[in-house]
LUMZAVEX-519900 format. One record per residue: residue number from 0; x, y, z of N, C-alpha, C in turn. Coordinates in pm, 1 decimal, padded with zeros to 6 digits. Layout:
! residues N
<voza><i>NUM</i><n_x>X</n_x><n_y>Y</n_y><n_z>Z</n_z><ca_x>X</ca_x><ca_y>Y</ca_y><ca_z>Z</ca_z><c_x>X</c_x><c_y>Y</c_y><c_z>Z</c_z></voza>
...
//
This chain:
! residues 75
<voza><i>0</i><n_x>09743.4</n_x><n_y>-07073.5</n_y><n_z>12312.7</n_z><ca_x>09698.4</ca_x><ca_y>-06976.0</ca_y><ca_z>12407.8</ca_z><c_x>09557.7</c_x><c_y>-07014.4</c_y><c_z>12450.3</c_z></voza>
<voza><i>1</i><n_x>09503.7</n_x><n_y>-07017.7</n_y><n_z>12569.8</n_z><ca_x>09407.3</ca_x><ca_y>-07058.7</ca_y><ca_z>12620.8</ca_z><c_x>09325.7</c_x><c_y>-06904.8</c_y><c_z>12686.7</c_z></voza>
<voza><i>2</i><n_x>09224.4</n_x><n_y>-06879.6</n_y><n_z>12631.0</n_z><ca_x>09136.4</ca_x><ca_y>-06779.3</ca_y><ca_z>12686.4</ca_z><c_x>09013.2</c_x><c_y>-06764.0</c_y><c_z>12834.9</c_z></voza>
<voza><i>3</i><n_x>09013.7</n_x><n_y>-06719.4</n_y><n_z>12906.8</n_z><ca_x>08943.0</ca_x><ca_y>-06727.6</ca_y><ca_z>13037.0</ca_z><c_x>08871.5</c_x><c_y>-06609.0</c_y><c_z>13050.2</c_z></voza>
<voza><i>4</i><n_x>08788.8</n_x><n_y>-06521.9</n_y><n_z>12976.4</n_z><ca_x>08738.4</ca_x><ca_y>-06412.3</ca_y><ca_z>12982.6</ca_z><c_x>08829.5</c_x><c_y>-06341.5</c_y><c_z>12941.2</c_z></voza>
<voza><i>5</i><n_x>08860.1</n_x><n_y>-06202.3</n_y><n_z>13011.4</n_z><ca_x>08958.4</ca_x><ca_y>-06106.4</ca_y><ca_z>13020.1</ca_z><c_x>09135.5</c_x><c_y>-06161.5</c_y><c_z>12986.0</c_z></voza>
<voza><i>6</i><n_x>09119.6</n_x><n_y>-06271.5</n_y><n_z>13044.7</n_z><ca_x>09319.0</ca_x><ca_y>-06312.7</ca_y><ca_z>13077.6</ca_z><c_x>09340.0</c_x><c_y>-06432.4</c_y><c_z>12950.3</c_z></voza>
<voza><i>7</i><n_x>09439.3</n_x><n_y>-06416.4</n_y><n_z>12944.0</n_z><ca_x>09473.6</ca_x><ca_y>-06534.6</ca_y><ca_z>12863.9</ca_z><c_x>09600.8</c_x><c_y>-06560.2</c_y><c_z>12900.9</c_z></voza>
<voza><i>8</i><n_x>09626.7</n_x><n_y>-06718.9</n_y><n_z>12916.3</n_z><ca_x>09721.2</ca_x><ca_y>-06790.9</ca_y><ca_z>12884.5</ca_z><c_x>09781.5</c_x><c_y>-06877.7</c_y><c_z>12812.8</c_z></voza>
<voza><i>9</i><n_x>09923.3</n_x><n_y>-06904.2</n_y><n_z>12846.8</n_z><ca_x>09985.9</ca_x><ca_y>-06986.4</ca_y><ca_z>12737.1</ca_z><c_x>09942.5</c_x><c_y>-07112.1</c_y><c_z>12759.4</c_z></voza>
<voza><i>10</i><n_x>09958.9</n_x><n_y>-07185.4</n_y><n_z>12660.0</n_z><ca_x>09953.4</ca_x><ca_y>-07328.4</ca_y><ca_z>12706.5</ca_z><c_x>10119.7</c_x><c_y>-07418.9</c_y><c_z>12659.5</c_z></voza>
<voza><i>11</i><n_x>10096.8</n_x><n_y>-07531.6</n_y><n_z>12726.5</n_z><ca_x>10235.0</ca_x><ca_y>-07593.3</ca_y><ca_z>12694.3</ca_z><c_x>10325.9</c_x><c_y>-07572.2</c_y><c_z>12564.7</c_z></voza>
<voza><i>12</i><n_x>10213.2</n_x><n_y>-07564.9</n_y><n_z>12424.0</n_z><ca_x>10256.9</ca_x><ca_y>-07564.2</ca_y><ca_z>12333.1</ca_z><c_x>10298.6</c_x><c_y>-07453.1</c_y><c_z>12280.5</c_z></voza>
<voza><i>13</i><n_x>10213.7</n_x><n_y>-07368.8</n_y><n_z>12367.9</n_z><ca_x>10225.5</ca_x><ca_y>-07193.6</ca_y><ca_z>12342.1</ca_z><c_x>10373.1</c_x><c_y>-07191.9</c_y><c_z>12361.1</c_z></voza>
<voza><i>14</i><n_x>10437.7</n_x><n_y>-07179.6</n_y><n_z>12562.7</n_z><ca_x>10522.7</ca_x><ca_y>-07175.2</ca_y><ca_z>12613.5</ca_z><c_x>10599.6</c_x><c_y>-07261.2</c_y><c_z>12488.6</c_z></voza>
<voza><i>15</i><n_x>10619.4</n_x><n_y>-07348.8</n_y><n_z>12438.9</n_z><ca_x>10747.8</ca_x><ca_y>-07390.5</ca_y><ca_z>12376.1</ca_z><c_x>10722.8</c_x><c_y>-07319.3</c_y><c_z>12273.0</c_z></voza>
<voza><i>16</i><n_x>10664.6</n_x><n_y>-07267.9</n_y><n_z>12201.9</n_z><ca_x>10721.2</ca_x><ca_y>-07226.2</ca_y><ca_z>12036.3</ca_z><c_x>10719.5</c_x><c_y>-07060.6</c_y><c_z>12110.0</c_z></voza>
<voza><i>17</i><n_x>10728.3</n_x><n_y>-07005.0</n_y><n_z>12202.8</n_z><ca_x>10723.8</ca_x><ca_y>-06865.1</ca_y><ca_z>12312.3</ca_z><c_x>10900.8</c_x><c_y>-06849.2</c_y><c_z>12317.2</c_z></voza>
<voza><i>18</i><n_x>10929.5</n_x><n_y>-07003.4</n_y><n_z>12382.9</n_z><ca_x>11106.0</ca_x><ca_y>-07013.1</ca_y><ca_z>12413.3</ca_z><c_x>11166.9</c_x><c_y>-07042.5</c_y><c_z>12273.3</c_z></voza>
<voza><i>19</i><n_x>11170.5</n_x><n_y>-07088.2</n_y><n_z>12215.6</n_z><ca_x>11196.4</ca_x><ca_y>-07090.3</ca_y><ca_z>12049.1</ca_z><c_x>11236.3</c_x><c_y>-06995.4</c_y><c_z>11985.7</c_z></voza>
<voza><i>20</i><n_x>11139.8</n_x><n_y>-06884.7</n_y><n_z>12000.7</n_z><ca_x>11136.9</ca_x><ca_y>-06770.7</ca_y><ca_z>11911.2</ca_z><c_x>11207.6</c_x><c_y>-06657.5</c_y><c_z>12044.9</c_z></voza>
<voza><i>21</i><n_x>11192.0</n_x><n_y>-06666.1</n_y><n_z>12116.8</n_z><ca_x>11302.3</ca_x><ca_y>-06618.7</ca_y><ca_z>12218.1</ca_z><c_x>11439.2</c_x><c_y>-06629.1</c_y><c_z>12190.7</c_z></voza>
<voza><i>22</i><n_x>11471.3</n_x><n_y>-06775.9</n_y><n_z>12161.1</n_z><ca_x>11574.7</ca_x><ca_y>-06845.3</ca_y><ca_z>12184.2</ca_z><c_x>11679.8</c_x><c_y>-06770.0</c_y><c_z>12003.4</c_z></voza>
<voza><i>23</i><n_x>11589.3</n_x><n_y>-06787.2</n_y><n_z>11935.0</n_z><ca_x>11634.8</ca_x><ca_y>-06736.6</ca_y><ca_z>11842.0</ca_z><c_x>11629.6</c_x><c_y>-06557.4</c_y><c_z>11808.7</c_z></voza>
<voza><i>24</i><n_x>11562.0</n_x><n_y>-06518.6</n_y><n_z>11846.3</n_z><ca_x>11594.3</ca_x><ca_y>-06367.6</ca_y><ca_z>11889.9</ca_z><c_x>11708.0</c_x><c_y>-06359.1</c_y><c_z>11952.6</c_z></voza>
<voza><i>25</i><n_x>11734.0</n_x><n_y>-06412.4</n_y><n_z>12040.1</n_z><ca_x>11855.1</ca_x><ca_y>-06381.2</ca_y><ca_z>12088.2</ca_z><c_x>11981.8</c_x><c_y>-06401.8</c_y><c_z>12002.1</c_z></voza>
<voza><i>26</i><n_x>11961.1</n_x><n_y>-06494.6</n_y><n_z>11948.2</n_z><ca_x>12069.5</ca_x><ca_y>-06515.5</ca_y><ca_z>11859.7</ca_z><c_x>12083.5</c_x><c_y>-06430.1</c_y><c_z>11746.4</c_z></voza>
<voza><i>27</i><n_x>11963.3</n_x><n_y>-06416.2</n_y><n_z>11660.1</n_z><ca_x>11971.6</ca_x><ca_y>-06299.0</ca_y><ca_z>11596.9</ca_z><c_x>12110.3</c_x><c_y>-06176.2</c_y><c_z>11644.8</c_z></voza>
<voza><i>28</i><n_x>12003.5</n_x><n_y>-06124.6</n_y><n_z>11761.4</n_z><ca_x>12115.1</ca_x><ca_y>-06004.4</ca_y><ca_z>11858.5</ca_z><c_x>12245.6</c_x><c_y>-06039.7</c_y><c_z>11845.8</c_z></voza>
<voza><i>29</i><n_x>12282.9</n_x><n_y>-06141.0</n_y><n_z>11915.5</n_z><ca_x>12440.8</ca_x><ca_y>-06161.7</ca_y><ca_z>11876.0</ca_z><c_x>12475.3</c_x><c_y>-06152.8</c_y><c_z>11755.3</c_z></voza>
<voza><i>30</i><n_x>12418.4</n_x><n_y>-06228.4</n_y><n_z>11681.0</n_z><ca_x>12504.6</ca_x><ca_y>-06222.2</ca_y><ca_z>11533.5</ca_z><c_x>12522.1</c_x><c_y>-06069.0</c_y><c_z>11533.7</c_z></voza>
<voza><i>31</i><n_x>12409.8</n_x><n_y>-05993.2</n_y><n_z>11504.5</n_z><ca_x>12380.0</ca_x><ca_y>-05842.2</ca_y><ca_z>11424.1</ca_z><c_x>12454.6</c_x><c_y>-05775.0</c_y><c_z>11514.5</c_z></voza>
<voza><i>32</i><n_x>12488.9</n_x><n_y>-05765.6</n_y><n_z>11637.2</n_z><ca_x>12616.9</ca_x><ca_y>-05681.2</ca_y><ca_z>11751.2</ca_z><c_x>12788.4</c_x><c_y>-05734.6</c_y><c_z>11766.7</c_z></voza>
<voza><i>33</i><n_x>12796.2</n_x><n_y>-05836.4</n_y><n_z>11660.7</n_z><ca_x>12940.8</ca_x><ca_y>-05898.8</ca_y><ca_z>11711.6</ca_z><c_x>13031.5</c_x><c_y>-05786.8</c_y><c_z>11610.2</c_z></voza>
<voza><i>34</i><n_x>13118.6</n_x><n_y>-05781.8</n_y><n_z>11718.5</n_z><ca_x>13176.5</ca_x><ca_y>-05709.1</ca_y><ca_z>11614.0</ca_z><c_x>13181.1</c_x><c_y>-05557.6</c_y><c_z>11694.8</c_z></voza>
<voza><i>35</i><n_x>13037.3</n_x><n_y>-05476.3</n_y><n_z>11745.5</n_z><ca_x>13023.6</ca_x><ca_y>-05354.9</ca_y><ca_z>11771.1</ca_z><c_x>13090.3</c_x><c_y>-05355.0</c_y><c_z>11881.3</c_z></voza>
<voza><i>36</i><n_x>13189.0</n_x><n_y>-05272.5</n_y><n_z>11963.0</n_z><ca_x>13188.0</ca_x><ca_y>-05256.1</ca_y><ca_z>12087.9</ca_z><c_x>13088.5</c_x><c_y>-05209.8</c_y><c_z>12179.8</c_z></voza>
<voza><i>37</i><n_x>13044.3</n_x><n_y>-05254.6</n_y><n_z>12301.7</n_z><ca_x>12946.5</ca_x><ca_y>-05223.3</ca_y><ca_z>12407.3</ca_z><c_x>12877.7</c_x><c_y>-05129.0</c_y><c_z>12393.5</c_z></voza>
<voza><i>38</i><n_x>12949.9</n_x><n_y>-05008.3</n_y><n_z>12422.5</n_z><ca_x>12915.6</ca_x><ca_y>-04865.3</ca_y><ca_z>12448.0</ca_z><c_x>12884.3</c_x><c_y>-04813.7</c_y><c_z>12292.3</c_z></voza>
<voza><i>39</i><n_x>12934.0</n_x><n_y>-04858.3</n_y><n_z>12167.6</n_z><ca_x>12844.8</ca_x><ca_y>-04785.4</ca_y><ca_z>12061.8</ca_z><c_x>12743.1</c_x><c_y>-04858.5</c_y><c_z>12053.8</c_z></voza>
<voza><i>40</i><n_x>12709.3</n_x><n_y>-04997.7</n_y><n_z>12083.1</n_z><ca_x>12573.2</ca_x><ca_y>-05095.6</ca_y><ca_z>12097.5</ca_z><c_x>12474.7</c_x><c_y>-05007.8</c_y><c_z>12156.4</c_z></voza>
<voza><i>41</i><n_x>12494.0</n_x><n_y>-04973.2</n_y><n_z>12279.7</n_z><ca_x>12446.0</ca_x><ca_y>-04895.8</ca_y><ca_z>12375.1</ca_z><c_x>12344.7</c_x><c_y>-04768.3</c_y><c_z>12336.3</c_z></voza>
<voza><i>42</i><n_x>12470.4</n_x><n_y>-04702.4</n_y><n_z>12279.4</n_z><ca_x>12434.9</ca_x><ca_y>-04581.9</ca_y><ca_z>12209.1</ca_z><c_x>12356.5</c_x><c_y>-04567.7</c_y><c_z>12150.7</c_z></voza>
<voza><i>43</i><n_x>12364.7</n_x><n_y>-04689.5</n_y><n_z>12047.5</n_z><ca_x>12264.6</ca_x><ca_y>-04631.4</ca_y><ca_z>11922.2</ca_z><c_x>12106.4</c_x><c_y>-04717.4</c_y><c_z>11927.9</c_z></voza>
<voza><i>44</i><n_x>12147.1</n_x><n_y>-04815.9</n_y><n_z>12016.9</n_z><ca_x>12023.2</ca_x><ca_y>-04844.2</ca_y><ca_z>12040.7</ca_z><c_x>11926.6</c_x><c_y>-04723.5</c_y><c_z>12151.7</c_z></voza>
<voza><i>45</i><n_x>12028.7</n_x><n_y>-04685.1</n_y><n_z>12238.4</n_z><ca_x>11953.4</ca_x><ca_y>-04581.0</ca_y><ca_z>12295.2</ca_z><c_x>11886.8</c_x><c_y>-04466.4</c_y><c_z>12171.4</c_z></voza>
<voza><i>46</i><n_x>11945.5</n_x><n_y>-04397.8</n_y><n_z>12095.1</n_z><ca_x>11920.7</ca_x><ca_y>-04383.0</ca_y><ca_z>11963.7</ca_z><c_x>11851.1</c_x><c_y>-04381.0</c_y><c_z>11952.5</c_z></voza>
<voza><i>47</i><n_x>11799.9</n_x><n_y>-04526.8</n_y><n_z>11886.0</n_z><ca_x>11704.5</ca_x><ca_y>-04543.7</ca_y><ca_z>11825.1</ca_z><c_x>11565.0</c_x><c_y>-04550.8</c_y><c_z>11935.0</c_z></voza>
<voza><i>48</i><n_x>11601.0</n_x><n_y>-04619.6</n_y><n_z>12039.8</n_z><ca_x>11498.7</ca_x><ca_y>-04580.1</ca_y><ca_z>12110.4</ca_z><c_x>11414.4</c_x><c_y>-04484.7</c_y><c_z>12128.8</c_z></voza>
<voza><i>49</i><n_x>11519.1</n_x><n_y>-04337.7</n_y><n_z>12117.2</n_z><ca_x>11456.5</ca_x><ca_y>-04204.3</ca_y><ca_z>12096.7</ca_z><c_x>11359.3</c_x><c_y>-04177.2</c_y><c_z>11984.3</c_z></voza>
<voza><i>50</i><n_x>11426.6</n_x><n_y>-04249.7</n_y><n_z>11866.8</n_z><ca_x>11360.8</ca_x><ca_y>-04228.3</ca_y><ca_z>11755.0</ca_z><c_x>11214.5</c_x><c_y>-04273.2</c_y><c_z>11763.5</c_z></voza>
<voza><i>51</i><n_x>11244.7</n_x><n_y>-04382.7</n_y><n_z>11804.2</n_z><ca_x>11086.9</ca_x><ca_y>-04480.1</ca_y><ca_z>11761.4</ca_z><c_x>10977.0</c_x><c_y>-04369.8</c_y><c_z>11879.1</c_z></voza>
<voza><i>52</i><n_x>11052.3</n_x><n_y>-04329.7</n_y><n_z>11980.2</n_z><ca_x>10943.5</ca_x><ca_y>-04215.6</ca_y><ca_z>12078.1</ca_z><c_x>10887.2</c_x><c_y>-04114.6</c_y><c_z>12027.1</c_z></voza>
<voza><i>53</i><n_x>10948.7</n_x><n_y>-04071.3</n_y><n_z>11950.0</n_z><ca_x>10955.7</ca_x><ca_y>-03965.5</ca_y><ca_z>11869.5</ca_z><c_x>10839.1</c_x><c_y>-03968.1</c_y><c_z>11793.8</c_z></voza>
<voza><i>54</i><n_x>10836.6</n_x><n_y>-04091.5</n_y><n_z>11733.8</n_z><ca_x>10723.8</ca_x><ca_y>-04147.7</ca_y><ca_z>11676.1</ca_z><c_x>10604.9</c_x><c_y>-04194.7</c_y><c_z>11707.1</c_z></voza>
<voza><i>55</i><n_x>10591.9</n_x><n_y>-04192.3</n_y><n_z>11863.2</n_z><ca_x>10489.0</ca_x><ca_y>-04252.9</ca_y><ca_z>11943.3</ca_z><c_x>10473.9</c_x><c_y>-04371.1</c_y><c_z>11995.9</c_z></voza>
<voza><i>56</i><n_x>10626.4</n_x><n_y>-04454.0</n_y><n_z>11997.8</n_z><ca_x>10625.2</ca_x><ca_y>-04586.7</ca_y><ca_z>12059.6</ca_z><c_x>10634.8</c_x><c_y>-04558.5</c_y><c_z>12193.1</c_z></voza>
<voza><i>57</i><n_x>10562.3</n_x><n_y>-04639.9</n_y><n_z>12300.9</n_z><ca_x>10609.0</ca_x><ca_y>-04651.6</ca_y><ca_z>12430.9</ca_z><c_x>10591.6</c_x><c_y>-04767.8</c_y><c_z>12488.5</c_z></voza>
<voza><i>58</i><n_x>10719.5</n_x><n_y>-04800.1</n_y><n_z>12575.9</n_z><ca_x>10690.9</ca_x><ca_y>-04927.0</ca_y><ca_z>12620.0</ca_z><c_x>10540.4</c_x><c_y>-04961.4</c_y><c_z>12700.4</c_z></voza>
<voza><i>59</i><n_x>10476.4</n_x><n_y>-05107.4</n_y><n_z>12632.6</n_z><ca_x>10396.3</ca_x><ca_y>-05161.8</ca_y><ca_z>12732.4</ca_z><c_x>10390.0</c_x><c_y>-05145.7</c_y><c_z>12860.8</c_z></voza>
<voza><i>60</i><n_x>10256.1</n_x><n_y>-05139.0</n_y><n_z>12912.1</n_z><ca_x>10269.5</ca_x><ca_y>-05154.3</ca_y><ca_z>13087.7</ca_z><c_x>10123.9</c_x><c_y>-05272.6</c_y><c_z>13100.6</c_z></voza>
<voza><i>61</i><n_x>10210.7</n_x><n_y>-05327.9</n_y><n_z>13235.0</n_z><ca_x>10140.9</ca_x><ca_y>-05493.8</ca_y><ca_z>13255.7</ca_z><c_x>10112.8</c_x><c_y>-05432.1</c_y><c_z>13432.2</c_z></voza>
<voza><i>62</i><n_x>10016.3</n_x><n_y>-05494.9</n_y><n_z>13419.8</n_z><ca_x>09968.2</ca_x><ca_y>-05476.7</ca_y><ca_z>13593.5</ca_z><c_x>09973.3</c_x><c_y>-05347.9</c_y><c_z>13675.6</c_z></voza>
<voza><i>63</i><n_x>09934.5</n_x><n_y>-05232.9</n_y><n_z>13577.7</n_z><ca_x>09900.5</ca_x><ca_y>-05109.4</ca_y><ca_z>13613.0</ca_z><c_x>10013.9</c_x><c_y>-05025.8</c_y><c_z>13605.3</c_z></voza>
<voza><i>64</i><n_x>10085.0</n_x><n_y>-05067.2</n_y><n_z>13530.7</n_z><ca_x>10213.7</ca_x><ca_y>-04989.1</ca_y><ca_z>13539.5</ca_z><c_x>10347.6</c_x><c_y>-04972.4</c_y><c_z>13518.1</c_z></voza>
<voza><i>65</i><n_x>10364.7</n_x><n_y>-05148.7</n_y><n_z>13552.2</n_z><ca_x>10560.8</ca_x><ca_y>-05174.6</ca_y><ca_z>13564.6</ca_z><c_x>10565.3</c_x><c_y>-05176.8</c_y><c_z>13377.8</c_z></voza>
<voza><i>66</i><n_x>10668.7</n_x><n_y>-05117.0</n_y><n_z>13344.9</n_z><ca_x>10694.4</ca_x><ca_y>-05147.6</ca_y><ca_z>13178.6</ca_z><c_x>10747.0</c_x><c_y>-05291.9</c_y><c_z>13137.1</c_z></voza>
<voza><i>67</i><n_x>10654.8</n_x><n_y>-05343.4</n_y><n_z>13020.4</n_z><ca_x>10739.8</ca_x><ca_y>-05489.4</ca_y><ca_z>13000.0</ca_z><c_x>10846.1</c_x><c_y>-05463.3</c_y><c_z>12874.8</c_z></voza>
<voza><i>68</i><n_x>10874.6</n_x><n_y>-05310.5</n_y><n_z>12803.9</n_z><ca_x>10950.6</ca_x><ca_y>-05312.1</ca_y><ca_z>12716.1</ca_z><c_x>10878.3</c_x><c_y>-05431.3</c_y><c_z>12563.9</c_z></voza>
<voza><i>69</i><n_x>10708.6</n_x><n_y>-05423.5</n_y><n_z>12593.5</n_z><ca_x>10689.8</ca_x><ca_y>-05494.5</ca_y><ca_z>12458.0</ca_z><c_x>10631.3</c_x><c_y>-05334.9</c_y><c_z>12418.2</c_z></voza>
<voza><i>70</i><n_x>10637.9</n_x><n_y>-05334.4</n_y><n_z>12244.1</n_z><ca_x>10625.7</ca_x><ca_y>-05217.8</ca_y><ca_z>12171.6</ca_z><c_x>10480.3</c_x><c_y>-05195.2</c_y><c_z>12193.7</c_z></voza>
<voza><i>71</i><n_x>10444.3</n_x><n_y>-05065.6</n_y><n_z>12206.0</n_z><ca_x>10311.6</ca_x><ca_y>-05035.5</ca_y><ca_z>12151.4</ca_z><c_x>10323.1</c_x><c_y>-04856.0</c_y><c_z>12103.2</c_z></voza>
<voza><i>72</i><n_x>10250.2</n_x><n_y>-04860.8</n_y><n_z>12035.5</n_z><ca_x>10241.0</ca_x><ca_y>-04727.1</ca_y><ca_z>11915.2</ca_z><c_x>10100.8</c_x><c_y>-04648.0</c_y><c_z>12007.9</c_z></voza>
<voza><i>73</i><n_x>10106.6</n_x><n_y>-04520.4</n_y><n_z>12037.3</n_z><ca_x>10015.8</ca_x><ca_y>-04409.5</ca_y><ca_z>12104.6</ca_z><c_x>09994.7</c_x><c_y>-04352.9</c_y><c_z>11943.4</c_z></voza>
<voza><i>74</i><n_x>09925.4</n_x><n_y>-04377.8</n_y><n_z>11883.5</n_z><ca_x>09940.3</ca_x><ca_y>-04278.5</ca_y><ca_z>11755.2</ca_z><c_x>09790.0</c_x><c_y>-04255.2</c_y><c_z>11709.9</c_z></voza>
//
């Protein structure tokens, strides 16, 4: 990650071990959902979504606003 005052960016090496751990998150997901049908996937992640609100998670906001769905805790 390369710093510029306020902003920071990735750098090449960032971006690859960024897609990596992406790459394997995702896979994670599959494994841990095979098996569930769609709509209870759905469900209970909606669920849990509630839960973690409940608790004071709300999605990130990037550039004044749009949500990026990364976690952050109001607590």
């Amino acid at each position: 990650m390369w710093f510029d005052g306020d902003r920071a960016t990735l750098t090449d090496e960032g971006r690859a071990a960024h897609d990596r751990a992406s790459e394997r998150v995702a896979r994670v997901r599959r494994e841990l959902a095979r098996g569930i049908p769609e709509g209870d996937y759905a469900t209970t992640m909606a669920t849990l979504e509630t839960m973690a609100r409940n608790l004071g998670w709300r999605p990130a906001e990037k550039d004044g606003g749009s949500p990026t769905g990364e976690p952050r805790m109001d607590a």
